[in-house]
MARBA-3410 file (N, C-alpha, C, O; in Angstrom, 1 decimal):
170
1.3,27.8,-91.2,0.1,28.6,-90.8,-1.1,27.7,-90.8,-1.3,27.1,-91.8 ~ -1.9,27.6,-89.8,-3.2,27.0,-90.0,-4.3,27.4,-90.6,-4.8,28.3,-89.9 ~ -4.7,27.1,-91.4,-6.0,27.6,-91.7,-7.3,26.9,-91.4,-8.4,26.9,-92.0 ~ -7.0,26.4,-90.6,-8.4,26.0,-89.9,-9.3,27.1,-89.0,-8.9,27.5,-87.9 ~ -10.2,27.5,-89.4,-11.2,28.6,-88.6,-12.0,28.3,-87.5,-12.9,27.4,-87.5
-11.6,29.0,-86.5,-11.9,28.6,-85.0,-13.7,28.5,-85.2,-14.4,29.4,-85.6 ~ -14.4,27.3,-84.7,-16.1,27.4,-84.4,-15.9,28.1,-83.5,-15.0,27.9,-82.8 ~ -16.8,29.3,-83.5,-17.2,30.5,-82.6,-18.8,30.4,-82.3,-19.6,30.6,-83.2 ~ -19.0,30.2,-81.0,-20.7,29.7,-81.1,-21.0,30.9,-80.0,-20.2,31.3,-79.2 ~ -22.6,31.6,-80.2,-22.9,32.4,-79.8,-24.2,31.4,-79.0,-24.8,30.6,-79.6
-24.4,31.7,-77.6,-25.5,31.7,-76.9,-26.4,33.1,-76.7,-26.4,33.1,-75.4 ~ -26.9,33.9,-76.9,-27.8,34.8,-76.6,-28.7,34.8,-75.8,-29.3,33.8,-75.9 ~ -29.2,35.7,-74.6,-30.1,35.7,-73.9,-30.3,36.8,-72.9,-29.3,37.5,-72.9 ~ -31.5,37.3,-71.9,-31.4,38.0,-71.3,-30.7,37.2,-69.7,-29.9,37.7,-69.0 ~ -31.4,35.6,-69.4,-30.1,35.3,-68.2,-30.5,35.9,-67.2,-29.6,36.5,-66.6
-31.8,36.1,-66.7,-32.5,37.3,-65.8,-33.0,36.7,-64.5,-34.0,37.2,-64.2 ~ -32.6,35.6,-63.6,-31.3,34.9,-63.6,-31.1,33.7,-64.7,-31.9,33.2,-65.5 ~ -30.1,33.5,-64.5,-29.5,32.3,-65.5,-30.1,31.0,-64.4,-30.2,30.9,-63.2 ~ -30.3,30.3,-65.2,-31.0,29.5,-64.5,-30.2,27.7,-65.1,-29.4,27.5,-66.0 ~ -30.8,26.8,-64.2,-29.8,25.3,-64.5,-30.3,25.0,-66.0,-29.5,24.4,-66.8
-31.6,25.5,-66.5,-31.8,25.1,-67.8,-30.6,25.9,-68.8,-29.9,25.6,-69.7 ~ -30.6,27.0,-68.1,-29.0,27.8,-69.3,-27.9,27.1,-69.5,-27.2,26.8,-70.4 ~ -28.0,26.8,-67.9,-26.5,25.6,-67.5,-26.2,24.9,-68.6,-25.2,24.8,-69.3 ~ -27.7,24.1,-68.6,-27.4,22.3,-69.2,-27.4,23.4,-70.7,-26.9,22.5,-71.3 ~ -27.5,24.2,-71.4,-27.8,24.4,-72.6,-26.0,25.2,-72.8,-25.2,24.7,-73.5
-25.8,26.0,-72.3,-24.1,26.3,-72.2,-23.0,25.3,-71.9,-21.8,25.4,-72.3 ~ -23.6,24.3,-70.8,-22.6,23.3,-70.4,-22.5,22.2,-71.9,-21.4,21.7,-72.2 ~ -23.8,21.9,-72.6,-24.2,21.2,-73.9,-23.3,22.0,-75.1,-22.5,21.5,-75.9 ~ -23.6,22.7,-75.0,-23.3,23.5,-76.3,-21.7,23.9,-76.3,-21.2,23.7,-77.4 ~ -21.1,24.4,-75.4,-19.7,24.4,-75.1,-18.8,23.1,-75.9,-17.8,23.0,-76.5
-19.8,22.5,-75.7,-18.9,20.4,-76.6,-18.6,21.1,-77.7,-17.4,21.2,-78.0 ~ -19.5,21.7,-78.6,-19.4,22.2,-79.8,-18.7,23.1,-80.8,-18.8,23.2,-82.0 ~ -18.1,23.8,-80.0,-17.6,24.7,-80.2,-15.8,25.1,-79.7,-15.3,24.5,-78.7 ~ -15.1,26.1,-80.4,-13.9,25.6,-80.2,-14.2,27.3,-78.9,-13.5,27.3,-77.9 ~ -14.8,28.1,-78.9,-15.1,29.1,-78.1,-16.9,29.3,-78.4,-17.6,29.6,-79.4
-17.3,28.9,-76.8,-18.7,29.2,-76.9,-18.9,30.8,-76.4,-18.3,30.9,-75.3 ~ -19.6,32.1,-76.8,-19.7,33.2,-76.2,-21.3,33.3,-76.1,-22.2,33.2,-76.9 ~ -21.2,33.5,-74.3,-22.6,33.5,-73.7,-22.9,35.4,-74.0,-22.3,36.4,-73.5 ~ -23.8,35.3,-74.9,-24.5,36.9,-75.2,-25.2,37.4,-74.1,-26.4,37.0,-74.2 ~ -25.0,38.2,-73.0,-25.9,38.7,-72.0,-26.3,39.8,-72.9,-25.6,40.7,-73.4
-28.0,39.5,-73.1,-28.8,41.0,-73.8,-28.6,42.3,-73.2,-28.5,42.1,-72.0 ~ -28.5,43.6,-73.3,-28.8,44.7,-72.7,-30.1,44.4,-73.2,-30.2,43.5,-74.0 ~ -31.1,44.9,-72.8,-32.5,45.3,-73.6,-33.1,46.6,-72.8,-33.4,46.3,-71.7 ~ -33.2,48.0,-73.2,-33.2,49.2,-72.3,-35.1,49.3,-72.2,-35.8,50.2,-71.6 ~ -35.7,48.0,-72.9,-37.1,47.8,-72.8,-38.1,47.3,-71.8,-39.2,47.6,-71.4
-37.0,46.1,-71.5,-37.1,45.4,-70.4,-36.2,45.6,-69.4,-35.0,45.8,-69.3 ~ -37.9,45.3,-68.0,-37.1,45.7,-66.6,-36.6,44.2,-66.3,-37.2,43.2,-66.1 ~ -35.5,44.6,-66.4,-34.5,43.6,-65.7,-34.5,43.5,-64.1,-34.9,44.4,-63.3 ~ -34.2,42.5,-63.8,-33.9,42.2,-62.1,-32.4,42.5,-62.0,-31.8,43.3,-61.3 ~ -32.0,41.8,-62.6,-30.5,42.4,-62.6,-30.0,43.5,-63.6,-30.6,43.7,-64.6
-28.6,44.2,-63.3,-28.0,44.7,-64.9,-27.5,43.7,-65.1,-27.4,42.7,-64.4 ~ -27.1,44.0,-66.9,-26.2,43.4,-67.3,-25.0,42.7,-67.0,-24.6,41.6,-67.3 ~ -24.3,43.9,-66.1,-23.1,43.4,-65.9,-23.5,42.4,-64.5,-22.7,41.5,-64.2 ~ -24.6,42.6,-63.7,-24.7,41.3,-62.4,-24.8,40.2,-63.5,-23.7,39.7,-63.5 ~ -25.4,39.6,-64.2,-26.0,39.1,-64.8,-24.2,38.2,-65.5,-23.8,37.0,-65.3
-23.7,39.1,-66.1,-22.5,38.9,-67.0,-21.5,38.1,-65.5,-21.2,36.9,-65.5 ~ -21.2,38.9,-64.5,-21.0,38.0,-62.9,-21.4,36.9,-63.2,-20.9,36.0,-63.9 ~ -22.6,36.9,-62.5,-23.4,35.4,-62.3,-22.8,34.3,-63.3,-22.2,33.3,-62.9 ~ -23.1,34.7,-64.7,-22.6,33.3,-65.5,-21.4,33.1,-65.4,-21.0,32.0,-65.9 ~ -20.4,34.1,-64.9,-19.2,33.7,-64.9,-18.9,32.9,-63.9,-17.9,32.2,-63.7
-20.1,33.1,-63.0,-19.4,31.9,-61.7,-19.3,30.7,-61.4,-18.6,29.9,-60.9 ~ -20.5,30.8,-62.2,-21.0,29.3,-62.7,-20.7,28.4,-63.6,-21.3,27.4,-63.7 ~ -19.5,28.7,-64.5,-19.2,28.5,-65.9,-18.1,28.4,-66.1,-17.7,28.0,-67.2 ~ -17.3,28.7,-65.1,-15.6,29.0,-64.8,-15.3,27.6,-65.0,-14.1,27.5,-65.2 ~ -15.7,26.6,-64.9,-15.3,25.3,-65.0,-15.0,24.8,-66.3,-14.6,23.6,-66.6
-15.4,26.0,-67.4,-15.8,25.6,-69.1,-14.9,26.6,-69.5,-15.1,27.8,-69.4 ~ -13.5,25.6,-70.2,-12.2,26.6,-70.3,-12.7,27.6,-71.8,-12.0,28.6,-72.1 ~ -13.6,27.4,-72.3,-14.2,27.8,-74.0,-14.7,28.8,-74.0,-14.7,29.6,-74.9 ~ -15.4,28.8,-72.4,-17.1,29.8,-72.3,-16.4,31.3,-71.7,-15.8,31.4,-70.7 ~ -16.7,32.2,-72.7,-16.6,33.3,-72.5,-18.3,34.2,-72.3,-19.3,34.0,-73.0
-18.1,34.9,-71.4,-19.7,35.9,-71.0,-19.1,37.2,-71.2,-18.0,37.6,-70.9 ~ -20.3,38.1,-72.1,-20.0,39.4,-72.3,-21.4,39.9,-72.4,-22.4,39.2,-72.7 ~ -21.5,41.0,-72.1,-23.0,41.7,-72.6,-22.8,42.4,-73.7,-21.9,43.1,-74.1 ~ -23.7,42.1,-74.3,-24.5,43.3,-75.9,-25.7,43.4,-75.9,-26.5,42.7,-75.3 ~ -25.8,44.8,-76.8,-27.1,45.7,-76.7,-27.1,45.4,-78.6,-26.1,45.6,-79.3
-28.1,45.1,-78.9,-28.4,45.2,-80.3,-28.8,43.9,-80.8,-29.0,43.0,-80.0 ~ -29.0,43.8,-82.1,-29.5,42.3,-82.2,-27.8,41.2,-82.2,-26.6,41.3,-82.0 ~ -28.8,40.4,-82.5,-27.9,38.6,-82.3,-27.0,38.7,-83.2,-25.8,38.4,-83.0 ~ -27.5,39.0,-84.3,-26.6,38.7,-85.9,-25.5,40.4,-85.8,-24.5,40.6,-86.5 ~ -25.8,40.9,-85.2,-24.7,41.6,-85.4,-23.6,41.4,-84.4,-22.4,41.6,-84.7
-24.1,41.1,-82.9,-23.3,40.7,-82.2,-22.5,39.4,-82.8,-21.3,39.4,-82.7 ~ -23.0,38.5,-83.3,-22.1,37.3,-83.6,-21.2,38.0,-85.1,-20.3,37.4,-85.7 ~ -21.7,39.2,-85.5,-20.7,39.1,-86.8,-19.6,39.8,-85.7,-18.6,39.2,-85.9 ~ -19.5,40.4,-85.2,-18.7,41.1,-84.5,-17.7,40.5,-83.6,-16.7,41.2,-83.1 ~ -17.8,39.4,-83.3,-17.1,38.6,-82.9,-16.5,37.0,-83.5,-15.8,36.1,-83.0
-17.2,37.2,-84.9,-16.4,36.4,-85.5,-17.4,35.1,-85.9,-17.2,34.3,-86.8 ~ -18.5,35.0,-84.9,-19.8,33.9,-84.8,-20.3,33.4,-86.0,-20.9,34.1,-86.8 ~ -20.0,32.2,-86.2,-20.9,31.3,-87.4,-22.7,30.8,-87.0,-23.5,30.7,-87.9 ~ -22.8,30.7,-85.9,-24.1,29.8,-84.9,-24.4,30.7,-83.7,-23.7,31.3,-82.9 ~ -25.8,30.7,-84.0,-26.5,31.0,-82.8,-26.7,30.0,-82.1,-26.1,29.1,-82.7
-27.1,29.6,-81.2,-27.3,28.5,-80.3,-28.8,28.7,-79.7,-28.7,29.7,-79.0 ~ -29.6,28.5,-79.7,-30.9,28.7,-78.6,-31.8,27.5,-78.3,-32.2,26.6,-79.1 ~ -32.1,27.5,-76.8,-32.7,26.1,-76.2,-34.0,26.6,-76.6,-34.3,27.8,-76.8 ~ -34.8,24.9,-76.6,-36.1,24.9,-77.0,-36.4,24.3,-75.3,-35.6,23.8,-74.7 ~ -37.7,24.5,-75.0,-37.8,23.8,-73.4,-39.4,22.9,-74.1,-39.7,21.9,-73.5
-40.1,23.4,-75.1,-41.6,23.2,-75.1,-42.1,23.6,-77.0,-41.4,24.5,-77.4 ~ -42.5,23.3,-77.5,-43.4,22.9,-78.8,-43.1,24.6,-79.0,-42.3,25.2,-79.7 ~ -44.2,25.3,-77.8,-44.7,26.5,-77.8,-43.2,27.1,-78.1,-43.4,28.1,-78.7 ~ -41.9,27.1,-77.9,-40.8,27.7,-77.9,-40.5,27.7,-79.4,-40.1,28.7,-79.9 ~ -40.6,27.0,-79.8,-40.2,26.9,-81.4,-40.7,27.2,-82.6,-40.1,27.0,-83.6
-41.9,28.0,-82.5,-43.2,28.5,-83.7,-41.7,30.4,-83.0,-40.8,30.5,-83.8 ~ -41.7,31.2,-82.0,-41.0,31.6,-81.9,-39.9,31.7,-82.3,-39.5,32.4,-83.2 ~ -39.3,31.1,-81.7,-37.6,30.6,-81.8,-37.6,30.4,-83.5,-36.9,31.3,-84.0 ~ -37.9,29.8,-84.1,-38.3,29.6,-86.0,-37.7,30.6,-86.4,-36.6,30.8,-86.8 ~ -38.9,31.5,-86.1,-39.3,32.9,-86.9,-38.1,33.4,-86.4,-37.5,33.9,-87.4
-37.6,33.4,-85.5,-35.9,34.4,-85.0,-35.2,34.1,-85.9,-34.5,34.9,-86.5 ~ -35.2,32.8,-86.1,-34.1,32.3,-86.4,-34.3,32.8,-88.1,-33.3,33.0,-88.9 ~ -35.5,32.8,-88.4,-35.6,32.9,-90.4,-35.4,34.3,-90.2,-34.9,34.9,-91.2 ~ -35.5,34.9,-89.3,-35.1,36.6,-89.8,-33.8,36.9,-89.5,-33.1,37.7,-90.2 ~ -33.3,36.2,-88.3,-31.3,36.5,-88.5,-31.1,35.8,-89.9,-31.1,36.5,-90.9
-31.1,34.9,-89.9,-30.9,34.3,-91.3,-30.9,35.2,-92.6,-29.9,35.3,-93.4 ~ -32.0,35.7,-92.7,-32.5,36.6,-94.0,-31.5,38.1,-93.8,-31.3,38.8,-94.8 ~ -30.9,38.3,-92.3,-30.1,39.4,-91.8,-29.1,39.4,-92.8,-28.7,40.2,-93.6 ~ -28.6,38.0,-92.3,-26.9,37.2,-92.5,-27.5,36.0,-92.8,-28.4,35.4,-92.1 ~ -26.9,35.4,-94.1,-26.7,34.6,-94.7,-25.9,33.8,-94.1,-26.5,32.7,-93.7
-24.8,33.8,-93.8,-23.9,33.1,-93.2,-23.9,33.1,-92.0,-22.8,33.0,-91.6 ~ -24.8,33.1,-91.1,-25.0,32.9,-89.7,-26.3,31.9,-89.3,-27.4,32.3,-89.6 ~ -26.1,30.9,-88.8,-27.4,29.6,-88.4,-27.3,29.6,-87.5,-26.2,29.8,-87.0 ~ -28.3,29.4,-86.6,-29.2,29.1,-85.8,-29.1,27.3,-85.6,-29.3,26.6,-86.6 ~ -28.7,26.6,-84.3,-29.1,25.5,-83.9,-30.2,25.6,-82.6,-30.3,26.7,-82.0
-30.9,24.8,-82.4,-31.8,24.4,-81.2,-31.1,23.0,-80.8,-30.7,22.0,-81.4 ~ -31.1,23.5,-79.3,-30.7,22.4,-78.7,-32.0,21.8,-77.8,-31.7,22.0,-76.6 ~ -32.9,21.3,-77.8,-33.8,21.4,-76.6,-33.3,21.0,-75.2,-32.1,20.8,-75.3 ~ -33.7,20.9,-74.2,-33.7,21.2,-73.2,-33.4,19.6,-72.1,-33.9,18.6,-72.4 ~ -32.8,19.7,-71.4,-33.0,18.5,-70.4,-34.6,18.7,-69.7,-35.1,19.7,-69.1
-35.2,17.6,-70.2,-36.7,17.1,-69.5,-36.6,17.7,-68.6,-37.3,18.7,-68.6 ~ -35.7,17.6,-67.3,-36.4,18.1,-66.3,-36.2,19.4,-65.7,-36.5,19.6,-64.6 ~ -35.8,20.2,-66.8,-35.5,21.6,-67.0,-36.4,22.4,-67.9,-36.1,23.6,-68.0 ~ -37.8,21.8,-68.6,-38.8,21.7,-69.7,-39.6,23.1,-69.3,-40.0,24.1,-69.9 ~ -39.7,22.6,-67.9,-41.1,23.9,-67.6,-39.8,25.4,-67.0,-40.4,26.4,-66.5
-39.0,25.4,-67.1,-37.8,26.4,-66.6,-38.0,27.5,-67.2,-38.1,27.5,-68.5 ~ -38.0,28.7,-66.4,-37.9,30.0,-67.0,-37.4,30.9,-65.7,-37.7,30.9,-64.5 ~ -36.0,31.9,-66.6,-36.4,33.0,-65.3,-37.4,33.9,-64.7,-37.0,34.7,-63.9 ~ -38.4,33.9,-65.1,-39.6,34.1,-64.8,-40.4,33.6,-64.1,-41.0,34.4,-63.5 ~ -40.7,32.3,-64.0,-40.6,31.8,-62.9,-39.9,31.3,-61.9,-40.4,30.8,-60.9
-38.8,31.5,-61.9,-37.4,31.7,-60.7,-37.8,32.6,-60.1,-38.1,32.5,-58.9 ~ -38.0,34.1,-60.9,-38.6,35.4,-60.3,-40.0,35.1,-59.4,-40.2,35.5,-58.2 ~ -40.6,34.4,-60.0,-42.1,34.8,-59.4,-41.7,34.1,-58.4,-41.7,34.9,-57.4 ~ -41.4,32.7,-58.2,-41.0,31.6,-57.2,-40.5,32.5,-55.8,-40.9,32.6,-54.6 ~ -39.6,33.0,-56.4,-38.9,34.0,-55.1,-39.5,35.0,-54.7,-39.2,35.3,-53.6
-40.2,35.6,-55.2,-40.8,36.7,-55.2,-42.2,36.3,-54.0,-42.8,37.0,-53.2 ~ -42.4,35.1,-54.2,-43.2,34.5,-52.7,-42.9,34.2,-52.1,-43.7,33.6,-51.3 ~ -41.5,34.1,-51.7,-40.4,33.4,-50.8,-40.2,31.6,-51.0,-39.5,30.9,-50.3 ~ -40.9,31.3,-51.8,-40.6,29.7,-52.7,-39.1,29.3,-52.1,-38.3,30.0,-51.5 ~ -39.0,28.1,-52.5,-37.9,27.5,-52.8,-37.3,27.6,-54.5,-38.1,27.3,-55.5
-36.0,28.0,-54.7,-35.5,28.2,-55.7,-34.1,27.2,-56.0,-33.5,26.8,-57.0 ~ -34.2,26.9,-55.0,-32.6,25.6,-55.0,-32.6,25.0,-55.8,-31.5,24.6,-56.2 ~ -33.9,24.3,-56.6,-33.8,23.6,-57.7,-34.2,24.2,-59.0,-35.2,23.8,-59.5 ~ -33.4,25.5,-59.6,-34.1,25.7,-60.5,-33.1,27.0,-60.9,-33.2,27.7,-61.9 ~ -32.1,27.0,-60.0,-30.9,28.2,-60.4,-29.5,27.3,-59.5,-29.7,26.6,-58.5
-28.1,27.7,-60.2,-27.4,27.3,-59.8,-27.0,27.5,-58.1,-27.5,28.5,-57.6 ~ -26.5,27.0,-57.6,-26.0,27.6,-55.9,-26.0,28.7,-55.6,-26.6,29.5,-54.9 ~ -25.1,28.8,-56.3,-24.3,30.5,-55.5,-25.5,31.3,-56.3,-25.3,32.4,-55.9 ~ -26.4,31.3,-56.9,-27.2,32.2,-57.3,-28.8,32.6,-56.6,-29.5,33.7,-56.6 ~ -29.0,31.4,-56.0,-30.2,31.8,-54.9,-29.9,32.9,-54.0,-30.8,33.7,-53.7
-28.8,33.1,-53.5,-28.7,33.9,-52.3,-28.8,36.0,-53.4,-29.3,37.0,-52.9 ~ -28.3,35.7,-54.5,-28.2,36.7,-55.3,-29.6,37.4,-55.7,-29.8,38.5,-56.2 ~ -30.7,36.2,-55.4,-31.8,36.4,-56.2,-32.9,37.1,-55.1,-34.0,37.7,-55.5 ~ -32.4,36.8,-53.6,-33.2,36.4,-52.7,-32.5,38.3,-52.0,-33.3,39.1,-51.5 ~ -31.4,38.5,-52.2,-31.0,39.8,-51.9,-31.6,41.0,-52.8,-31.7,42.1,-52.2
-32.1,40.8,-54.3,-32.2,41.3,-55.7,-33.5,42.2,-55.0,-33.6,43.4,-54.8 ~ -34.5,40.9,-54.7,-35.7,40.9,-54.5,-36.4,41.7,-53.2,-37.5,42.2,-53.1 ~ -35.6,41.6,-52.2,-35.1,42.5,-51.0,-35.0,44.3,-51.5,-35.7,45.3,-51.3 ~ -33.5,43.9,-52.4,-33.9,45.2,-52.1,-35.0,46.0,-53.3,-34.9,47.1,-53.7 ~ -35.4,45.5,-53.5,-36.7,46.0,-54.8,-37.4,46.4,-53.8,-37.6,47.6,-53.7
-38.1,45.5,-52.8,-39.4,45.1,-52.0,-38.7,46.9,-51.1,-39.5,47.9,-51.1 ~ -37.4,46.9,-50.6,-37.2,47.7,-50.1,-37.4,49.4,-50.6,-37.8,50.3,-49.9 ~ -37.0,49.4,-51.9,-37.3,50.5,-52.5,-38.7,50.7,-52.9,-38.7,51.6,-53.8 ~ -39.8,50.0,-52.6,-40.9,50.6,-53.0,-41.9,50.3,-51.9,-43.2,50.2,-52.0 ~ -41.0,50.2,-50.7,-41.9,50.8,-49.5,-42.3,52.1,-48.9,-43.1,52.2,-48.0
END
């Protein structure tokens, strides 16, 4: 019998689109882990552009190349989602200074949740620094160019999203 215990690494996020900075941070992080699980947030607080489950799609399409990376949605906090699935590590990218006085404090209050659950920061590929889906949103949302800033197959998703929003509030 082995008793070696599987690294189980949790990525958390809303993913509202997933964007190449997620990539390089799931594609990174995946090394580490003997199963990486990408956390798609529910949050019933925030308006999402997508649901969950488009959202839970998307990374799978992108990600299918990373035999480790499992995508699932949860609604609740981090530390219980990772006890729930067995998770030692959170994972969360830093892009900017300003990310980490935040990101900290998350991390000291899962912490103080669960004891046995940490938190790494991976920061960000440079030229992924200024990246948000938020501004992916806004980008598109003027008809911008988005090709460098979300994977392939996800522009066309983002560009239909936004369609039909524009459509229901004519």
């Amino acid at each position: 019998m082995n008793n070696v215990r599987e690294k189980i690494g949790i990525y958390p996020g809303s993913f509202d689109p997933v964007t190449l900075g997620h990539l390089d941070i799931i594609e990174r992080s995946s090394r580490m882990f003997d199963r990486l699980i990408v956390g798609v947030l529910y949050n019933k607080s925030k308006k999402a552009l997508f649901s969950a489950e488009e959202r839970v799609k998307m990374i799978r399409s992108v990600t299918g190349h990373l035999c480790n990376v499992e995508v699932v949605a949860f609604e609740g906090l981090s530390v219980d989602f990772a006890r729930s699935v067995g998770a030692r590590v959170l994972v969360r990218g830093l892009r900017a200074v300003t990310d980490f006085e935040y990101e900290l404090q998350m991390a000291q209050t899962n912490h103080a949740m669960c004891h046995n659950i940490d938190t790494i920061f991976l920061t960000t590929d440079l030229k992924y620094a200024y990246l948000s889906s938020s501004i992916v949103k806004e980008v598109a949302s003027f008809d911008g160019n988005i090709d460098m800033f979300v994977p392939e197959p996800i522009v066309p998703l983002v560009r239909k999203k936004l369609e039909e929003r524009e459509d229901r509030n004519l």
